[in-house]
N, CA, C and O atoms as CSV, one atom per row, in Angstrom:
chain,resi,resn,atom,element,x,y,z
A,1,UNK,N,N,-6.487,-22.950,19.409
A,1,UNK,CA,C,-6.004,-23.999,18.563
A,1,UNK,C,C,-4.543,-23.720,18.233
A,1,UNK,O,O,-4.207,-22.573,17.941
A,2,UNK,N,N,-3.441,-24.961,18.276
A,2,UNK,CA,C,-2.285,-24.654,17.659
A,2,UNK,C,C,-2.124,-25.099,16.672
A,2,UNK,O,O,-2.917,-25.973,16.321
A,3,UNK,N,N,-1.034,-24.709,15.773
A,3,UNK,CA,C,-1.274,-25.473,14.237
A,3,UNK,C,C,0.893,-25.750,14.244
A,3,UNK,O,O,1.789,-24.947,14.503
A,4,UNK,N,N,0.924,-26.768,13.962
A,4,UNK,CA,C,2.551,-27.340,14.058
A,4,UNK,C,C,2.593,-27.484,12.372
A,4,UNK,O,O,1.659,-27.881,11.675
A,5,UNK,N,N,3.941,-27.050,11.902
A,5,UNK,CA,C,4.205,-26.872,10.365
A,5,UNK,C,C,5.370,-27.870,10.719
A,5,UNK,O,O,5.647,-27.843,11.918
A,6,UNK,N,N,6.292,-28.947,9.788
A,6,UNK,CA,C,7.727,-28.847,9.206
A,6,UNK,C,C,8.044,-28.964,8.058
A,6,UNK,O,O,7.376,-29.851,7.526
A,7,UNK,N,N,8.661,-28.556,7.474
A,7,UNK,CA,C,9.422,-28.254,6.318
A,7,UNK,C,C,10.840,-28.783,6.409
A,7,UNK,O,O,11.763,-28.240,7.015
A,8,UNK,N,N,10.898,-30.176,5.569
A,8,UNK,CA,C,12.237,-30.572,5.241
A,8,UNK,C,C,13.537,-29.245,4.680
A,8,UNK,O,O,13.138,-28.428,3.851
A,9,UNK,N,N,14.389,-29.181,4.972
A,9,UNK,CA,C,15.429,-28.403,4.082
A,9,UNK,C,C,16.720,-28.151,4.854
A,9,UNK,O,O,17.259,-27.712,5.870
A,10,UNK,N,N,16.841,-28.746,3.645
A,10,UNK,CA,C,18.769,-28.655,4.375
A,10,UNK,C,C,19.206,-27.672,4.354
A,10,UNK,O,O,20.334,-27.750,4.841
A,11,UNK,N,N,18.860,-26.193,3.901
A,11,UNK,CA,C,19.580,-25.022,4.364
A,11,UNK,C,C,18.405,-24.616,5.227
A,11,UNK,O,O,17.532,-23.849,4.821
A,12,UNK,N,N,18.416,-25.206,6.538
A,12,UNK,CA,C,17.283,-24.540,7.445
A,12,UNK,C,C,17.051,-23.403,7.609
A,12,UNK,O,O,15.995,-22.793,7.442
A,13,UNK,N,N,18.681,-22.827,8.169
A,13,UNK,CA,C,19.071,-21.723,8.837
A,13,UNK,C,C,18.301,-20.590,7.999
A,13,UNK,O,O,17.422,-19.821,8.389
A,14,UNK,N,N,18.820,-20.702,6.888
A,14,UNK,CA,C,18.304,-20.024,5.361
A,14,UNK,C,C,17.441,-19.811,5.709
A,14,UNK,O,O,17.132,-18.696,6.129
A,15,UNK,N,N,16.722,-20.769,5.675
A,15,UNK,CA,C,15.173,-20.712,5.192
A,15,UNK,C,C,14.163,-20.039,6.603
A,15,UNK,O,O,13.105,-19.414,6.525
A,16,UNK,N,N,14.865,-20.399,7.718
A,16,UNK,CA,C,14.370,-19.831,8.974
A,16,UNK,C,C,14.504,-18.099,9.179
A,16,UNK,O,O,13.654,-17.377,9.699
A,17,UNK,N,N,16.006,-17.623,8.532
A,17,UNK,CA,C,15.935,-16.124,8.325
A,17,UNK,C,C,15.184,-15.828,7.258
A,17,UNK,O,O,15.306,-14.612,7.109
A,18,UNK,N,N,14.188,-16.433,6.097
A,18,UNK,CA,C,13.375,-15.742,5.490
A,18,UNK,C,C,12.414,-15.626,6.225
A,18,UNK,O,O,11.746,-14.595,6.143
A,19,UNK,N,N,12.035,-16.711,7.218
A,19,UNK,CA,C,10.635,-16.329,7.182
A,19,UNK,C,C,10.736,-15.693,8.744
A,19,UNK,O,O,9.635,-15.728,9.294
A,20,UNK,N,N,11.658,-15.198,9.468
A,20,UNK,CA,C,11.474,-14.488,10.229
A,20,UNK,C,C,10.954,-13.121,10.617
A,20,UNK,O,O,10.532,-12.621,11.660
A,21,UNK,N,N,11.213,-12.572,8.956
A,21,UNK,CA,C,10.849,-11.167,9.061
A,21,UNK,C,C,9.193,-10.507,9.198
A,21,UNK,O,O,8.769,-9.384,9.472
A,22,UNK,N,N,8.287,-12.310,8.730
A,22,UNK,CA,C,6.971,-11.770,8.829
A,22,UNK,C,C,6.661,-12.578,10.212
A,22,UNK,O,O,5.490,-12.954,10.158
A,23,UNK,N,N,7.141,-12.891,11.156
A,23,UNK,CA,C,7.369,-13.150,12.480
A,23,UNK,C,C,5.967,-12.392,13.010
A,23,UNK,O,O,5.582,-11.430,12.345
A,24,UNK,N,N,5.080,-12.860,14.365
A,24,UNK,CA,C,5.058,-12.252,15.147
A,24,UNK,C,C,5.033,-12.780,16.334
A,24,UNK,O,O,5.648,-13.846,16.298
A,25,UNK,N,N,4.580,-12.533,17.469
A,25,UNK,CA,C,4.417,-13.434,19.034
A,25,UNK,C,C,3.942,-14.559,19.074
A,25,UNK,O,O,4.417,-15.457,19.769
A,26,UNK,N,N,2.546,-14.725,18.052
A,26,UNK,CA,C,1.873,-16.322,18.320
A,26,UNK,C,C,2.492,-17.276,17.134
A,26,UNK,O,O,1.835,-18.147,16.564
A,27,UNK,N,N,3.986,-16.938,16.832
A,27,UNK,CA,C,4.714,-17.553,15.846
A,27,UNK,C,C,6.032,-17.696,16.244
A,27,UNK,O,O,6.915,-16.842,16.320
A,28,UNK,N,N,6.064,-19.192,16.551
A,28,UNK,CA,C,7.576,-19.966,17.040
A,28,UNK,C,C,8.163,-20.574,16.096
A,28,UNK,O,O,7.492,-21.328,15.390
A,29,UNK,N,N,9.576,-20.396,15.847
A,29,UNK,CA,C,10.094,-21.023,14.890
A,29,UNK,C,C,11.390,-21.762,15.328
A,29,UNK,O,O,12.168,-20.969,15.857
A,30,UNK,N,N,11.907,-23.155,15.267
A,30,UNK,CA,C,12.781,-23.783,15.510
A,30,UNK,C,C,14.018,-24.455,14.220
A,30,UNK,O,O,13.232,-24.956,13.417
A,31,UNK,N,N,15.067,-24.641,13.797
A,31,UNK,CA,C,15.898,-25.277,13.107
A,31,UNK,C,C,16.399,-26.653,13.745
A,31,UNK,O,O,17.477,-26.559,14.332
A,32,UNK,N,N,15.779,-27.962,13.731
A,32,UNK,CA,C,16.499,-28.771,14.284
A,32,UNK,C,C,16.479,-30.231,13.021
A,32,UNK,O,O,15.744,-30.155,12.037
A,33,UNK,N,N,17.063,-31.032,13.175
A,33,UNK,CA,C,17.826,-31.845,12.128
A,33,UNK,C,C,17.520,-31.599,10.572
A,33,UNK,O,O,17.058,-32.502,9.875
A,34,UNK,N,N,17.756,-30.544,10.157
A,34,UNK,CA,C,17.587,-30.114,8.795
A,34,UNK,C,C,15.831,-29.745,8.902
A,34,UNK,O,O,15.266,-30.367,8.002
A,35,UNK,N,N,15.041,-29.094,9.563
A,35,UNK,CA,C,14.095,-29.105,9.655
A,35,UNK,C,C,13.621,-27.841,10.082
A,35,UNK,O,O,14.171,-27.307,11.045
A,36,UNK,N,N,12.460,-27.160,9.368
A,36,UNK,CA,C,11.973,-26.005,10.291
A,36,UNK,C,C,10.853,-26.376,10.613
A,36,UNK,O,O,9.915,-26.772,9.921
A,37,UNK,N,N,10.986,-26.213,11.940
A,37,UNK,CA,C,9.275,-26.692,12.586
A,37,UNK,C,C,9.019,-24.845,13.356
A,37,UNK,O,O,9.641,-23.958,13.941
A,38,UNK,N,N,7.229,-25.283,12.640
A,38,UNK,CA,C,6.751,-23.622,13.073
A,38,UNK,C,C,5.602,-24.259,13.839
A,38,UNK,O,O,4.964,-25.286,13.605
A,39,UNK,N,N,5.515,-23.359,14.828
A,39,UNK,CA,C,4.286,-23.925,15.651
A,39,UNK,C,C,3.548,-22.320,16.029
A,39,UNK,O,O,4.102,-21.326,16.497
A,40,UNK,N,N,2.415,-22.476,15.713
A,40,UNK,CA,C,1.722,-20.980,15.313
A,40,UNK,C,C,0.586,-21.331,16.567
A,40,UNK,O,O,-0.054,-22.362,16.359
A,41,UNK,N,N,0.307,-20.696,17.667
A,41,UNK,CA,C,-0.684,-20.729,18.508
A,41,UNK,C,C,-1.874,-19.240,18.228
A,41,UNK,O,O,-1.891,-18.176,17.609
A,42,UNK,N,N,-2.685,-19.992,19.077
A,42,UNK,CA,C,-4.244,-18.810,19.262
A,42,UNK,C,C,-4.388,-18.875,17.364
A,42,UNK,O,O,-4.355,-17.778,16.806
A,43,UNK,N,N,-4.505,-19.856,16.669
A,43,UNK,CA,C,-5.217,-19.451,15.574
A,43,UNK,C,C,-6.850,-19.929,15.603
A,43,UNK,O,O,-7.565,-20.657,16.292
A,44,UNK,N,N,-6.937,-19.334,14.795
A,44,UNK,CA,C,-8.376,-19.548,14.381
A,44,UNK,C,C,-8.657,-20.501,13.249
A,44,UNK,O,O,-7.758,-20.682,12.428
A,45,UNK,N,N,-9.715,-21.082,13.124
A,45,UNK,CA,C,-10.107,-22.268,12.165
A,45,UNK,C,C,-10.286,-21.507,11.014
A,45,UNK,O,O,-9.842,-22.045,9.999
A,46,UNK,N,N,-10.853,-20.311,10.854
A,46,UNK,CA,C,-10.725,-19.732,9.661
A,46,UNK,C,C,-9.700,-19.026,8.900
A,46,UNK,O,O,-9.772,-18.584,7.754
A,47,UNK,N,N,-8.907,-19.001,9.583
A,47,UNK,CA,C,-7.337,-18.610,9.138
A,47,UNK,C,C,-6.348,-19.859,8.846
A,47,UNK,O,O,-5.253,-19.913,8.285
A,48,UNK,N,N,-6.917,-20.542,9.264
A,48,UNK,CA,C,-5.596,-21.748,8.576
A,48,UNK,C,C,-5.079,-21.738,7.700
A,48,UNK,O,O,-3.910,-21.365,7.603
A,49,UNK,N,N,-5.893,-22.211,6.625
A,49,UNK,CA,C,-5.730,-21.619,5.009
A,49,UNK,C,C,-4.908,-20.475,4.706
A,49,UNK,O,O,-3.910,-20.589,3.995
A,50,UNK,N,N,-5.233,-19.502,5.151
A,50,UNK,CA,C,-4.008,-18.171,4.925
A,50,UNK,C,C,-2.942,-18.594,5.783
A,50,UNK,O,O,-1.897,-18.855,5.186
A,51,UNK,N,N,-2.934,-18.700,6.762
A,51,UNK,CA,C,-1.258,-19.301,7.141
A,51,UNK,C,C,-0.474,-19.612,6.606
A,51,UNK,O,O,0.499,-18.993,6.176
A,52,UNK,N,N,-1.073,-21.755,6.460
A,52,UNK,CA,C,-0.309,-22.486,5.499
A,52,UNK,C,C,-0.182,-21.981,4.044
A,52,UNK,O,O,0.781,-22.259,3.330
A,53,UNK,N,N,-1.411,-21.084,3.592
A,53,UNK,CA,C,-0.843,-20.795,1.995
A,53,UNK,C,C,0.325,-19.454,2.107
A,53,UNK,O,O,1.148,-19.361,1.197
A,54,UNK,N,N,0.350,-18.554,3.120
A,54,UNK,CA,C,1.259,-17.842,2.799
A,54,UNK,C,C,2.820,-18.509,3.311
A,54,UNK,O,O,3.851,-18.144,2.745
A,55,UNK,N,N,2.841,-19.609,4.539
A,55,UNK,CA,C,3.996,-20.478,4.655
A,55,UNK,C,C,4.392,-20.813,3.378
A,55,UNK,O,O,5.462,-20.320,3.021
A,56,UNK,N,N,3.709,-21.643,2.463
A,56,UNK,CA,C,3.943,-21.934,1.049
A,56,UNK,C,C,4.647,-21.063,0.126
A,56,UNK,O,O,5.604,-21.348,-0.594
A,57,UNK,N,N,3.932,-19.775,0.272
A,57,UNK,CA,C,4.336,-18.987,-0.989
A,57,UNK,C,C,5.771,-18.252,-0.203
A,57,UNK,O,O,6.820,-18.140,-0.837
A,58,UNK,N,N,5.668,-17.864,0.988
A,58,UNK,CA,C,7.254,-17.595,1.529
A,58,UNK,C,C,8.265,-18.943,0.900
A,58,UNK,O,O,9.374,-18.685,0.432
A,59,UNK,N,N,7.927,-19.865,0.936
A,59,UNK,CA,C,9.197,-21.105,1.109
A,59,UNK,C,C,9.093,-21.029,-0.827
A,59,UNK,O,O,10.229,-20.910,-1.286
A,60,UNK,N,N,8.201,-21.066,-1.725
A,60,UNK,CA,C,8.196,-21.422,-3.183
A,60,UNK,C,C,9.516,-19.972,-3.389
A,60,UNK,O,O,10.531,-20.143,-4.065
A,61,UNK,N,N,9.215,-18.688,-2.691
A,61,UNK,CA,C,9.731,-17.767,-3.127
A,61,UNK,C,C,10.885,-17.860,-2.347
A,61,UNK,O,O,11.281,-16.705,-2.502
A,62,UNK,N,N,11.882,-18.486,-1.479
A,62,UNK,CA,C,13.103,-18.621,-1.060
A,62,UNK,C,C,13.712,-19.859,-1.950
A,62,UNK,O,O,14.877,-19.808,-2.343
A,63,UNK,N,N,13.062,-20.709,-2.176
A,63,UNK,CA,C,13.342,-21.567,-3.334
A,63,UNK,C,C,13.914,-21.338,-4.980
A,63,UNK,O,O,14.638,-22.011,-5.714
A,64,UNK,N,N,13.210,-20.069,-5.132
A,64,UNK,CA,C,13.085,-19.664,-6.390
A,64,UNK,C,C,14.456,-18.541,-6.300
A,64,UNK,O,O,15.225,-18.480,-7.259
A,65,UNK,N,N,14.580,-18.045,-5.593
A,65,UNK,CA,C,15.835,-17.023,-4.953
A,65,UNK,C,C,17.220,-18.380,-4.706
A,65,UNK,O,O,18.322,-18.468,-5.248
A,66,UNK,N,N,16.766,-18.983,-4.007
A,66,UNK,CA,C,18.299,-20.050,-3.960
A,66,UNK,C,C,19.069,-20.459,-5.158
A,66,UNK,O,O,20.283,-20.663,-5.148
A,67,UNK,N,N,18.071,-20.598,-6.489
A,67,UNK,CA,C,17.630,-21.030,-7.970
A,67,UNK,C,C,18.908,-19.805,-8.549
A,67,UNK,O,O,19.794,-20.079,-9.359
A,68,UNK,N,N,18.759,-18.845,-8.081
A,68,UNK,CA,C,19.259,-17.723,-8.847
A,68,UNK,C,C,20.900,-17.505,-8.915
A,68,UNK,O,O,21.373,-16.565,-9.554
């Protein structure tokens, strides 16, 4: 199963070097018109949920850092 994310944000770039660091192989990440699109392959149906909630809590916590 693949699972496709985007996330509006105009500091893409930004936001694409946070979440690079928890990166791994079945995790693609692109910056294109103000946009990060993640496209996460080989997941599992029972992991979705942890994905998208830790996508979430990476982006609430680069949000909250931009804030500062």
């Amino acid at each position: 199963m693949e699972l496709c994310i985007s996330i509006d944000e105009k500091n893409c770039n930004a936001l694409y070097n946070s979440l690079i660091q928890d990166n791994n192989q079945d995790i693609a990440m692109k910056c294109e018109d103000n946009k990060l699109i993640i496209k996460i392959i080989n997941v599992k149906i029972s992991s979705i949920y942890n994905l998208v909630d830790d996508i979430i809590r990476d982006y609430e916590t680069f949000k909250k850092v931009g804030e500062l």
